[in-house]
C-alpha positions in Angstrom: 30.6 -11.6 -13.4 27.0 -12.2 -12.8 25.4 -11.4 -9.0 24.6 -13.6 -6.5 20.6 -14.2 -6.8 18.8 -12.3 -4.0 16.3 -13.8 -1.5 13.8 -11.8 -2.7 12.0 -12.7 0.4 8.5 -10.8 1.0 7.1 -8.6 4.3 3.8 -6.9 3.9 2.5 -4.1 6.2 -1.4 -3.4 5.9 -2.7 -0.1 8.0 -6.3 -0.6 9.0 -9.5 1.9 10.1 -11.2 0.9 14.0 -15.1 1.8 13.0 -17.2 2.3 15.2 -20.2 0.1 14.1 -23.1 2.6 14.6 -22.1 5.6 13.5 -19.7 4.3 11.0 -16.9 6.9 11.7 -13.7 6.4 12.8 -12.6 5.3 16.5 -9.7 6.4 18.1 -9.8 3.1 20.3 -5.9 1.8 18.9 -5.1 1.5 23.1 -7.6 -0.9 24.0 -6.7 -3.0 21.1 -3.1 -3.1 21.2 -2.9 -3.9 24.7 -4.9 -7.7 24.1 -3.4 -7.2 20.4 0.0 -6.9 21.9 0.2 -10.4 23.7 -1.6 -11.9 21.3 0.5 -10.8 18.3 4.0 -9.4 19.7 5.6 -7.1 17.6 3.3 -8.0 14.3 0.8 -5.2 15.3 1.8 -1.3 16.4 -0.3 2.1 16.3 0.2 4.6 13.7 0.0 8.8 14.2 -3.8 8.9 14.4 -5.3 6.4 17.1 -8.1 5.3 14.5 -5.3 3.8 12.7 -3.9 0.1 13.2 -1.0 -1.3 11.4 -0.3 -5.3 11.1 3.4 -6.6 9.8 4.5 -10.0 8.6 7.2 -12.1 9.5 10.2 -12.5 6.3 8.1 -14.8 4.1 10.0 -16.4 1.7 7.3 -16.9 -0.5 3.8 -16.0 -1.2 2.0 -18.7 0.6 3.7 -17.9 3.6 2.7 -14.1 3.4 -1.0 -15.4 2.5 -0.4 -17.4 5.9 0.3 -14.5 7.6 -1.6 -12.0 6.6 -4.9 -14.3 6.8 -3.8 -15.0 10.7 -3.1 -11.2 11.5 -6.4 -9.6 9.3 -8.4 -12.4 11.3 -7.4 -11.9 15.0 -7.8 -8.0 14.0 -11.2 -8.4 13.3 -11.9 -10.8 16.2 -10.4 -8.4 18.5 -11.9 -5.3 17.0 -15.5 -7.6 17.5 -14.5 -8.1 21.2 -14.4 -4.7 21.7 -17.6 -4.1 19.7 -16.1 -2.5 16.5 -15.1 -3.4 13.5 -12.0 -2.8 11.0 -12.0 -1.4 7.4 -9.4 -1.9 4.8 -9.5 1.4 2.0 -7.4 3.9 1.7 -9.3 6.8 3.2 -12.3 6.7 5.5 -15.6 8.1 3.2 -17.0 10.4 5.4 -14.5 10.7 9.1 -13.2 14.4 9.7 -8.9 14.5 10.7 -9.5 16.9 13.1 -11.7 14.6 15.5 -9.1 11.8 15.4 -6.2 11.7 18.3 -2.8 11.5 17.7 -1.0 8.8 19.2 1.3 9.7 22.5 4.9 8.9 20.8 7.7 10.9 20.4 7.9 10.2 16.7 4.7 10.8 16.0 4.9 14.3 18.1 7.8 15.6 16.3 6.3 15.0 13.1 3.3 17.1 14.2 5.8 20.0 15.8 7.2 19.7 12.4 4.6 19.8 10.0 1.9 20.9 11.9 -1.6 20.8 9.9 -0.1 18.8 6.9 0.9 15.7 9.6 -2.9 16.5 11.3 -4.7 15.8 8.3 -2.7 12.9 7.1 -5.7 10.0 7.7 -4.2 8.0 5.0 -3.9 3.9 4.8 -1.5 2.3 2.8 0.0 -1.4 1.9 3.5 -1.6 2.1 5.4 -4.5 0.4 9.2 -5.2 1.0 11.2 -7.2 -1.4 14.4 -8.9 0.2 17.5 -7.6 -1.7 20.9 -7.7 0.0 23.1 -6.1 -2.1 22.7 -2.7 -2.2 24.2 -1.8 -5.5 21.8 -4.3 -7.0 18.9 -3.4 -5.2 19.3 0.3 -6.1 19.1 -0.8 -9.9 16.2 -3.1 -9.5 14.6 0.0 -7.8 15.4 2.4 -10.1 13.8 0.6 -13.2 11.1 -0.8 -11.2 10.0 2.7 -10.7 8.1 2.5 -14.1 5.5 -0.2 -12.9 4.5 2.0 -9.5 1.5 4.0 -11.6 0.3 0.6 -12.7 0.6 -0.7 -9.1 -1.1 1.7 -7.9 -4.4 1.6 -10.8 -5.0 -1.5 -9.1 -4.9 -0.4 -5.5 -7.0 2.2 -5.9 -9.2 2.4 -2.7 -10.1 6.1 -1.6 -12.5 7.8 -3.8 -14.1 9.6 -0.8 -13.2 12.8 1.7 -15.0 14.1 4.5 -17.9 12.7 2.7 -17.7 13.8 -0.9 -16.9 11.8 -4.0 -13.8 13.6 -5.1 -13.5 12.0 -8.6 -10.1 10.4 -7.9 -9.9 6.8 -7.5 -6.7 7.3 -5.1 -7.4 10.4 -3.2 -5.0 9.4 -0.2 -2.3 10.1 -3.4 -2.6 13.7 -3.3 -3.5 13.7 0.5 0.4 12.0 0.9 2.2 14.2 -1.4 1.5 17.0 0.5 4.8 15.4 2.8 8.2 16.2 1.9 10.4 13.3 0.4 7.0 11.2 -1.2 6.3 10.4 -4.7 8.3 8.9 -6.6 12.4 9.0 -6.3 14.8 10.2 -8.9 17.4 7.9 -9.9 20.4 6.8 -7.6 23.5 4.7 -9.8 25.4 4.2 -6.5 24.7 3.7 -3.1 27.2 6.3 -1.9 25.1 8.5 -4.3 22.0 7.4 -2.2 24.1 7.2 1.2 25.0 11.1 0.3 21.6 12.2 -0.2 20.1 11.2 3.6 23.8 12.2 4.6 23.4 16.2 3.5 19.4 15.4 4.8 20.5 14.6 8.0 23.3 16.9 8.5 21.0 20.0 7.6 18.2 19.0 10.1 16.0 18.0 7.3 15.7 14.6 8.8 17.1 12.5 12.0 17.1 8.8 9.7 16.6 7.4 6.3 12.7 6.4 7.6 11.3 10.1 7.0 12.4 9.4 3.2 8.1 8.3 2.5 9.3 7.9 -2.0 6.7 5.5 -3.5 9.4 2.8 -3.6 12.7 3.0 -0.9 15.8 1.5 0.1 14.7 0.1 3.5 17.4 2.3 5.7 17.5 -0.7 8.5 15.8 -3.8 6.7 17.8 -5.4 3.0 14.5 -4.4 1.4 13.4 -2.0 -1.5 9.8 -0.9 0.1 7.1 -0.5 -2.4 5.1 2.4 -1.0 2.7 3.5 -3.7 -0.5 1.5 -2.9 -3.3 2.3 -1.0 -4.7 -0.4 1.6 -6.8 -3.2 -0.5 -10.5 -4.4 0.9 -9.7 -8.2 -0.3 -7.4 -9.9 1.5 -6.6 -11.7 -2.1 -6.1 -8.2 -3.4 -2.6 -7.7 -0.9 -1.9 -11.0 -1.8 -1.9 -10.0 -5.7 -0.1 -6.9 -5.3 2.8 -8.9 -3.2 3.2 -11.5 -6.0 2.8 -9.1 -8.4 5.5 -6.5 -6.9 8.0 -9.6 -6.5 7.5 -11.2 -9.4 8.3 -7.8 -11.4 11.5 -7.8 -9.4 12.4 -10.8 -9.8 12.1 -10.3 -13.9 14.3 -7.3 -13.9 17.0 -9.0 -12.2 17.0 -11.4 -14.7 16.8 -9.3 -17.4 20.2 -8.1 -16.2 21.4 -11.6 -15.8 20.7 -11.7 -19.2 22.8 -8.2 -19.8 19.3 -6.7 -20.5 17.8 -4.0 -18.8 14.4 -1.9 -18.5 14.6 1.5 -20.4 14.5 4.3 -17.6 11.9 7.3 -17.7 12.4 10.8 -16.3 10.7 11.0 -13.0 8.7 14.1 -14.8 7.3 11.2 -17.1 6.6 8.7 -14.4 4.6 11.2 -12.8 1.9 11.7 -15.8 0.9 8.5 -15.5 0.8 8.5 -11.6 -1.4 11.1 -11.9 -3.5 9.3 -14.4 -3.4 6.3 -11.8 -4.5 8.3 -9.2 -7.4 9.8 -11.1 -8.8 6.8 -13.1 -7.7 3.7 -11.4 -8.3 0.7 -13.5 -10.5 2.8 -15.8 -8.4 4.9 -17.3 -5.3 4.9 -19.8 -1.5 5.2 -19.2 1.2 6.3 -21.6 3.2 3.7 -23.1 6.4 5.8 -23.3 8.1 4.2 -25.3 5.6 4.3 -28.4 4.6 7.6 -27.2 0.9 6.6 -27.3 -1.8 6.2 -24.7 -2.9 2.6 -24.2 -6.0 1.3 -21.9 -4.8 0.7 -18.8 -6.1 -3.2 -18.7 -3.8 -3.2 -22.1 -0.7 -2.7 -20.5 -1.9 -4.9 -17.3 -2.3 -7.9 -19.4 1.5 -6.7 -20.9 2.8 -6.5 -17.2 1.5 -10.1 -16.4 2.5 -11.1 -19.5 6.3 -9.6 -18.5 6.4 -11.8 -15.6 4.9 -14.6 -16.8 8.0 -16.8 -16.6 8.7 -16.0 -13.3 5.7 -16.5 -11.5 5.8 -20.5 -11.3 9.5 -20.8 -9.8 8.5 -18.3 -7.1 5.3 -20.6 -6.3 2.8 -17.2 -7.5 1.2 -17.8 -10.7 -2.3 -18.0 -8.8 -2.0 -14.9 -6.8 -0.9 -13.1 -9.6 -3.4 -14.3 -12.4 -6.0 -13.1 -9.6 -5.2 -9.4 -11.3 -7.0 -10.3 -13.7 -9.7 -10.3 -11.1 -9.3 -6.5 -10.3 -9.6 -5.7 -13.3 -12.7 -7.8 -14.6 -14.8 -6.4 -11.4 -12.8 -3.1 -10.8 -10.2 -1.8 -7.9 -11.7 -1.0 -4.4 -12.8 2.5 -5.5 -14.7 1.4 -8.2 -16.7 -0.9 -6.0 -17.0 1.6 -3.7 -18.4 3.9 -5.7 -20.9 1.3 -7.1 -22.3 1.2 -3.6 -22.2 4.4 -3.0 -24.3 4.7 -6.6 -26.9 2.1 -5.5 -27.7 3.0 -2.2 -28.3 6.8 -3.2 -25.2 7.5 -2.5 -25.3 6.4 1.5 -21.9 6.6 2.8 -22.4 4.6 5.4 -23.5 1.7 3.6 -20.0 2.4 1.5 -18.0 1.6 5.2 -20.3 -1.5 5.9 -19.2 -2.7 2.4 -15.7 -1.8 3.1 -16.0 -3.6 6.5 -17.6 -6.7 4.4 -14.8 -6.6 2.1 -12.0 -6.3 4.4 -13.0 -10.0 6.1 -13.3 -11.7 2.9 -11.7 -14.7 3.1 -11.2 -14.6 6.3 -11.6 -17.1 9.6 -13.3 -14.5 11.9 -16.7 -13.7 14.3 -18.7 -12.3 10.9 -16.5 -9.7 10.7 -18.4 -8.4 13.8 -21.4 -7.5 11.7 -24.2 -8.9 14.3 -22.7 -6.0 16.0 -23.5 -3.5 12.9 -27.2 -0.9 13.6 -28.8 -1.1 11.1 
């Protein structure tokens, strides 16, 4: 008896840096923009743990243009407001050069008992991530699209890569907020669930040990929503580009969408232990776009822009019915001109290595595309 087809309806969540336009480091000025960015944008903006930090949400979009819509009205009143209040925002996945432990935290109970509870580890957590929901009702079936999408997050995440810097040094990874994440409980990526009582089980012994009070502290690089009829893909760091999100949204839907009809079809994605998956996380993390993966199946490495011209070539017949094929053919873009870190690093390269000049580019970056005041850059010393 075949399924009901899902929505697979699309919610993005971007977490931005507040820069401070002369110094270039990190503001912790989230108040004064969340109470004009409050009335202005209801519930679509909210603070995260550190008060440098500024997340933006969309509305359920049921397709790509309507998340494009959204996220080009919510990145553009960010800026403008951020340019009111003479600063600017960044878009990357960790700030080049700020120090954690000059950054406040945000006064919430959440965020305080995450601190009580992992004290240093929670402190230093100055990451930024893009988060992209798929809209799956049934649970049994969005547990199975999860568990084989699970291959694709390394490959997702080459392409995100947008934090080759820490407290000022290159580190040599292309995804550095990676390994700053996985020093969390509960992250990386999730071992296979069949069922959802299997799943429901797990955060049942969690939460009845004290290891957690909800399903939300469960941060796996992809996640049954515990309160939304999503599967949340986690793995990405924050894009500069605008058309970047927009890429990874299509791109994260549109493999969805595929594996569902693969099992329409009484096909299915060969599974890999989570051991495996790792490896080539790891190589994502290191070498972005650059790099190679293992193709498991052959048991051989392959370029990694080899197996992303096999991905879009997977979801090539799905892209047109779900109105995507231009958002997602801009991959190709990523990888002819390199992920965020790359280009980050090629400033950093040409400028003698001037991190500073590495956030103005980021700042640059983060309004392309965009309707906004110059991206507040009249503002910018120079």
């Amino acid at each position: 008896m075949s399924v009901e087809r899902p929505a697979f309806t699309l919610g993005v969540e971007e977490e931005f840096q507040i820069i401070d336009p002369e110094t270039r480091e990190l503001r912790s000025h989230v108040q004064e923009l969340l109470d004009e960015g409050k009335r202005l944008l209801k519930e679509r903006v909210k603070p995260e743990m550190h008060q440098s930090v500024m997340e933006i949400g969309t509305g359920i979009c049921k397709d790509i243009s309507e998340v494009r819509r959204d996220v080009q009205e919510l990145r553009g009143e960010i800026i403008a407001l951020a340019h009111r209040q003479g600063m600017r925002v960044a878009a990357a996945g960790t700030h080049p050069f700020s120090n954690w432990a000059d950054q406040l935290i945000y006064p919430d109970e959440r965020y305080t008992a995450i601190v009580q509870e992992m004290q240093l580890v929670a402190r230093a957590n100055l990451i930024f991530g893009l988060h992209v929901h798929v809209g799956i009702a049934d649970r049994l079936l969005a547990l199975q699209i999860m568990n084989e999408a699970r291959y694709f997050l390394p490959h997702l995440l080459a392409l995100s890569t947008s934090s080759p810097f820490w407290l000022g040094r290159n580190t040599g990874l292309k995804s550095y907020r990676t390994k700053i994440f996985e020093r969390f409980p509960r992250t990386g990526i999730p071992e296979v669930f069949e069922t959802p009582a299997a799943f429901d089980d797990y955060v049942r012994i969690l939460v009845k040990t004290n290891c957690i009070d909800n399903g939300k502290k469960i941060w796996w690089d992809v996640r049954p929503h515990p309160f939304f009829d999503t599967i949340e893909f986690r793995v990405f760091d924050v894009p500069m580009r605008m058309e970047e999100t927009l890429a990874l949204a299509a791109l994260t839907q549109a493999i969805c969408v595929k594996l569902f009809q693969l099992r329409e079809k009484n096909l299915g994605w060969r599974p890999y232990r989570r051991a495996l998956l790792h490896e080539n996380k790891w190589r994502a993390s290191r070498y972005g776009v650059e790099g190679k993966l293992i193709d498991f199946g052959r048991e051989v490495e392959v370029p990694f822009r080899e197996l992303a011209e096999e991905m879009l070539l997977f979801v090539d017949d799905v892209v047109d019915e779900l109105g995507s094929r231009k958002e997602v053919e801009s991959i190709r873009w990523i990888l002819d001109n390199g992920s965020g870190a790359d280009r980050q690093l090629a400033v950093y390269r040409e400028t003698g290595e001037d991190l500073k000049k590495v956030v103005d580019y980021i700042c640059d970056e983060t309004a392309h595309g965009i309707d906004a005041p110059a991206a507040g850059t009249e503002a910018v010393a120079g």
